[in-house]
Structures are given as structure tokens and as C-alpha cells.
C-alpha positions, -999 to 999 in steps of 0.1 A, spaced: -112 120 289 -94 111 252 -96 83 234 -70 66 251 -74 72 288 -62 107 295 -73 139 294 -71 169 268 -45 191 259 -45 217 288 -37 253 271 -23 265 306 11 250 296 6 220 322 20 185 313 -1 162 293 -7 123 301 4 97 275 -28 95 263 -38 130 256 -2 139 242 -9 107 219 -46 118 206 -33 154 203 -1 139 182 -16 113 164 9 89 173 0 58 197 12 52 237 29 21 220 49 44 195 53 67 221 70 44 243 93 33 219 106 68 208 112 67 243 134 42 244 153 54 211 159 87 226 140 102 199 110 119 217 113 113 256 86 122 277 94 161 297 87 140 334 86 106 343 65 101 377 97 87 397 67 59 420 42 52 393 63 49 360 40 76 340 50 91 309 40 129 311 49 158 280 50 190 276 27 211 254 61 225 236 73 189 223 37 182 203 52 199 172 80 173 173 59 145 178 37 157 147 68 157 124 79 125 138 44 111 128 48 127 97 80 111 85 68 78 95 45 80 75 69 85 47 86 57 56 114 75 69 140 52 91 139 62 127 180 65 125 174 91 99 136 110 115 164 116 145 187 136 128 162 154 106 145 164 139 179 183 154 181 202 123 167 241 118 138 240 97 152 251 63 181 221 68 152 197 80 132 206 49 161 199 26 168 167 42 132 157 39 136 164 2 166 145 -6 152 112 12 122 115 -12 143 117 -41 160 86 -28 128 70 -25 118 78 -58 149 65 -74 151 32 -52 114 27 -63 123 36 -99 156 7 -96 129 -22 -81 104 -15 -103 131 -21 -132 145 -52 -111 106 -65 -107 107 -64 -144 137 -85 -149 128 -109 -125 93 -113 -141 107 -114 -171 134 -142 -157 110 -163 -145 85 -162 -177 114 -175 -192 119 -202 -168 86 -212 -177 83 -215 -213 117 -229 -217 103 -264 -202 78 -261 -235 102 -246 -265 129 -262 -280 159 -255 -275 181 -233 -295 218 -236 -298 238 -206 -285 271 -195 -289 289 -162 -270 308 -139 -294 325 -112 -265 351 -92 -263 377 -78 -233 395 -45 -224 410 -32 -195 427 5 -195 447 20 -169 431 55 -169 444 90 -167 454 92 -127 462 58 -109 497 51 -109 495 9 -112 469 -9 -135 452 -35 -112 421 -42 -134 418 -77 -152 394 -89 -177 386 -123 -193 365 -133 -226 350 -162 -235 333 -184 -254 321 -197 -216 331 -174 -193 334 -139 -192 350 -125 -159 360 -88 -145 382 -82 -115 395 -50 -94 423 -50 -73 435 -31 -46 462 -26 -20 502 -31 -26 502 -59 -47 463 -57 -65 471 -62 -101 487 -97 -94 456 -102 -69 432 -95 -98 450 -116 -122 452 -144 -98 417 -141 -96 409 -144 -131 432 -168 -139 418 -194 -114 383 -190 -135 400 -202 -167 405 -234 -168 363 -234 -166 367 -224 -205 376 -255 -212 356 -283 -190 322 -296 -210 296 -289 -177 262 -293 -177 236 -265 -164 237 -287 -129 272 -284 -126 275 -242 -132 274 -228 -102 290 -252 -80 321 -252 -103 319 -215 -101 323 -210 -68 348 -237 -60 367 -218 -87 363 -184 -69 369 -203 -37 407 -211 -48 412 -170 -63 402 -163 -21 427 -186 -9 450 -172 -33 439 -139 -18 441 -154 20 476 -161 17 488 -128 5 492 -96 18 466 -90 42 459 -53 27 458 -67 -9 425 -77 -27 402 -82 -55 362 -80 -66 354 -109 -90 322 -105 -109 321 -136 -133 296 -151 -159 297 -190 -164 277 -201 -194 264 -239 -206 241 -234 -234 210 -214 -222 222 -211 -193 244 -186 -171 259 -190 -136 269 -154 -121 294 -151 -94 296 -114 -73 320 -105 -47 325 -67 -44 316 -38 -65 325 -44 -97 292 -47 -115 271 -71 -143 242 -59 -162 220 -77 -193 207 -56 -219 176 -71 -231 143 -58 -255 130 -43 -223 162 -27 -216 195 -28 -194 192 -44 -159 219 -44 -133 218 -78 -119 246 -77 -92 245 -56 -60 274 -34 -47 293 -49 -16 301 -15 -4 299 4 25 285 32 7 257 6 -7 248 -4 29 246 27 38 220 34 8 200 6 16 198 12 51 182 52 41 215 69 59 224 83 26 213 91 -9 228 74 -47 241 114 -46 258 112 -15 277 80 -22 290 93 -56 315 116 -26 312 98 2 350 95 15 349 60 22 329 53 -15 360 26 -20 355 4 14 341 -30 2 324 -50 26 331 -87 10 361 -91 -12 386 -118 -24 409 -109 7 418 -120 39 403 -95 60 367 -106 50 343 -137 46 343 -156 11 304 -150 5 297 -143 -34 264 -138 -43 257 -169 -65 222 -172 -90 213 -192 -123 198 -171 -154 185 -176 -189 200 -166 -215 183 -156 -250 196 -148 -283 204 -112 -289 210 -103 -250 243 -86 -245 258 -91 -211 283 -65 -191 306 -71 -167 327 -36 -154 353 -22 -130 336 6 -108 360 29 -131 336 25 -160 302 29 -137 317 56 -111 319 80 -145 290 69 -169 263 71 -167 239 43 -167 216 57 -197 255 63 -216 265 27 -213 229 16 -225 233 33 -255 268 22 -264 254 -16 -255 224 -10 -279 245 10 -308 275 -9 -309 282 -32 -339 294 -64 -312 310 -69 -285 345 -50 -299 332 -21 -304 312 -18 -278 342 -21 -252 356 4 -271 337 32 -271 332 22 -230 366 27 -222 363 58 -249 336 72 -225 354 66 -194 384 85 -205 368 113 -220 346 114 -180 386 119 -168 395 82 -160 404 88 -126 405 50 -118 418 17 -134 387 6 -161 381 -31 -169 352 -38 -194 337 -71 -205 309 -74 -230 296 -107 -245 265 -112 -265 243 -147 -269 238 -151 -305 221 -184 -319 249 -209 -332 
């Protein structure tokens, strides 16, 4: 008897019980049950009176590799179609899912850095004084080299700084709309309290806007809301915000993509989504074919920080390590939209570019 109830592995080619095809796969009945049920290792005979599991001899090899890229952490989605594949194709497939791994470790361990960072901050500003900030920023949009319409828009402020993408028939009015029903927050005086509930009541009306329209028309809104030390950020879609600070540059929205989903959920690589065919579908957007859910969060703000808010036409050509070192070279906010857009164009342009950079200096 094994150590869970059955017998051996017979070498005459006979079936094994659960519990000796478990002990010679190192994977548990309990496991085994379940890939049962997923469809990704069924047993080769199921007693028809008595319910019992029985495999064959043949299917231990799968079940080894199936242990294998569990242990890797591997979805089960994903350890199903690497199983149908010849070996070379599995082994390549393996490979790229550990590059993804590496990379999505590499990106928390920088966003486990900010958010440390973040909340140290939290901290001692209940201790320091407080030191009077002012924004100097700067806005450009360019149409690029291929698209036919410009539907990018971009705001800069002393208060807010805002970037939207549009889309569909009528998306350059959509993004404008969007923008302008931020800027009348430029001039209200609002207290730390007030930022983010003003902010999304303001986004709120730019998804009305959007609701009323054309059904196929939209925008993303990424949007940057600031009252002294403090900054309310507003996300729908993929445009994208990042802060550049002394321990470097941070992207602090996530993508509302179906390419991003599709990342996270380990179907496919950062690689893969750069030519995926449906790299454009957005999963939440100012439009009315989808749910007004921004993400919404409060962050503090320090002198010296430069802030960037961009179009998917400036981050689907540069590189991230490109737009750091224009953030870090560039003289202020002016130039450094610049030479973005300079980038962008030189990378072929092949979509609308909107860039906003602003950067806390002490008043």
C-alpha cells in the first residue's frame, strides 16, 4: 500500500488507483480531483458503480509537468494549453511565462517602493511643517505621423493637470468635453477634504457628456487635482500617470485594457500585448457602453517631484527608461513635453500623442 491508500505503480501497464497515481505524481487525490473537474488531467477509467478514479501508467508524465508548473505558479488556464503543446512549443511557453513573472515581480517590487515611500510620507507630514507649493507644468498634444483626426486633449495647471484620448466618430470633441468639464476646478479654492469628491463629480458630468453621444464615441481621462501637498488622481482607461521622484519614475495608474486583463490574469505576456489585435479595447471609459468606475486615490506631493500624465501614443512607442530620462534631463516642464512628443515622432507616431508634465516646486 502507498501513502495514501492504494497500491504501487504496476510496471505491467495496468491502471493505477488514485492514490498510487498521486504518490507516483507527487500531486494530492484532492488536486487530482480537481484537474478532473477542469478537464486538465482526467482519470483513463472511472468505475461506472463505485465512483473510483483509475489512471494509466502513460498519463504520469503529464501529471509530473502539471505538478511542476504549479509549482511555478503557473495559472491552470494557462498549464492547460502548455500541456497540448509538442515539447519544444511547451518549453518556449514555459519560458516566456517566467519572463513575465520576472517582469511583473520587477513592476511590484517598484510599486512596493512607492507605496512605502507614500506612506512614510503620510507619516511624517503629521510632524513637519508645511511647505508652500506651487505647480509650474506644461501641455502638448500632437497629432502624429498616421491617424487621420487628432482626438488627443491636454490641460495645464496651476491645479490641475488632465490628459484625455478619444476614440470613435466623433472622439476629439469627446476628449475635449472631457477636459473641459475638469476646468472650472482651476479655479475653486478646495481643501485636501474636498479633492477627490470634486474630482469625480467633475469626471461624472464629462461621462454624462459621453452617455449622451454617440454610443461608439469615447474618451480615457487620467487627471491630477492638487490643494497644496496634496494630489487627487482620477483614472478611467489607458492613458497613463507616473511621478518621478529621488527613487525614480513610478507608474501610478493601471491600464483599463483588455490586453491588461489579460496580463494580469497570466494569459499573456507585456510582449504579447505590445501586438495583440485587440491592444486598443478598453474595458472602462467615458462612454456609454461601459460603467463610470475611475480609479480614485489621495497622494503626497513633495518639492522637486515631476508628475506625467500621457496618451498611450507616447507609452505604446517609448520606452519607459526613455521617458525617465527626458523627465530627469529636461530643464521644466516645457521642455520636457517637448522632447516627449520629439521621441514619439522620431518611434513613427503611429497614433494621436497627448503629454502633460507638471512639477511641485516650493512657492
Amino acid at each position: 500500500m502507498d501513502g495514501y491508500g492504494g497500491t504501487a505503480p504496476r510496471e505491467d501497464g495496468a491502471l493505477l488507483t488514485i492514490g498510487a497515481f498521486a504518490r507516483a505524481s507527487r500531486l494530492s487525490p484532492k488536486a487530482l480531483r480537481l484537474y478532473d473537474e477542469l478537464g486538465l488531467l482526467p482519470p483513463a477509467h472511472v468505475d461506472p458503480h463505485s465512483g473510483y478514479r483509475h489512471y494509466a501508467p502513460a498519463q504520469l508524465e503529464r501529471a509530473r509537468l502539471v505538478a511542476w508548473l504549479r509549482r511555478l505558479g503557473m495559472p491552470l488556464a494557462r498549464i492547460r494549453e502548455v500541456c497540448e503543446l509538442a515539447p519544444d512549443a511547451a518549453a518556449v511557453a514555459v519560458a516566456a511565462y517566467w519572463a513575465q513573472v520576472e517582469a511583473d515581480t520587477a513592476a511590484r517590487r517598484d510599486l512596493a517602493a512607492f507605496l512605502v515611500d507614500q506612506l512614510e510620507r503620510k507619516n511624517t507630514a503629521m510632524t513637519t511643517p508645511r511647505t508652500p507649493l506651487t505647480m509650474r507644468c506644461a501641455a502638448l498634444t500632437d497629432q502624429g505621423l498616421v491617424r487621420p483626426l487628432h482626438q488627443d486633449a491636454a490641460h495645464a495647471g496651476p491645479r490641475l493637470l488632465a490628459v484625455a484620448d478619444g476614440y470613435g466618430p466623433d472622439g476629439g470633441p469627446a476628449a475635449t468635453a472631457a477636459i473641459k468639464a475638469l476646468k472650472g476646478l482651476e479655479d475653486q479654492d478646495l481643501t485636501s477634504a474636498d479633492l477627490l469628491g470634486v474630482l469625480e463629480e467633475a469626471a461624472r458630468r464629462a461621462h454624462r457628456a459621453a452617455v449622451a453621444g454617440d454610443g461608439a464615441t469615447g474618451s480615457t481621462l487620467t487627471a491630477l487635482l492638487r490643494s497644496g501637498a496634496q494630489l487627487a488622481l482620477l483614472h478611467i482607461g489607458d492613458s497613463r500617470a507616473y511621478v518621478l521622484r529621488d527613487s525614480g519614475l513610478f507608474q501610478i495608474t493601471h491600464d483599463h485594457s483588455l490586453v491588461q486583463s489579460l496580463i494580469d490574469e497570466g494569459r499573456l505576456t507585456p510582449e504579447e500585448a505590445a501586438s495583440h489585435p485587440q491592444r486598443t479595447q478598453l474595458l472602462r471609459a467615458l462612454d456609454g457602453s461601459t460603467e463610470f468606475a475611475p480609479d480614485l486615490q489621495l497622494l503626497e506631493a513633495r518639492p522637486g517631484e515631476r508628475n506625467l500624465l500621457c496618451t498611450d501614443g507616447l507609452t505604446g512607442v517609448v520606452p519607459a527608461e526613455a521617458i525617465q530620462q527626458v523627465l530627469t534631463a529636461a530643464d521644466g516642464p516645457d521642455q520636457a513635453v517637448r522632447e516627449l512628443i520629439r521621441l514619439a515622432r522620431e518611434a513613427g507616431a503611429p497614433d494621436n500623442v497627448g503629454c502633460v508634465v507638471g512639477e511641485v516646486t516650493g512657492a
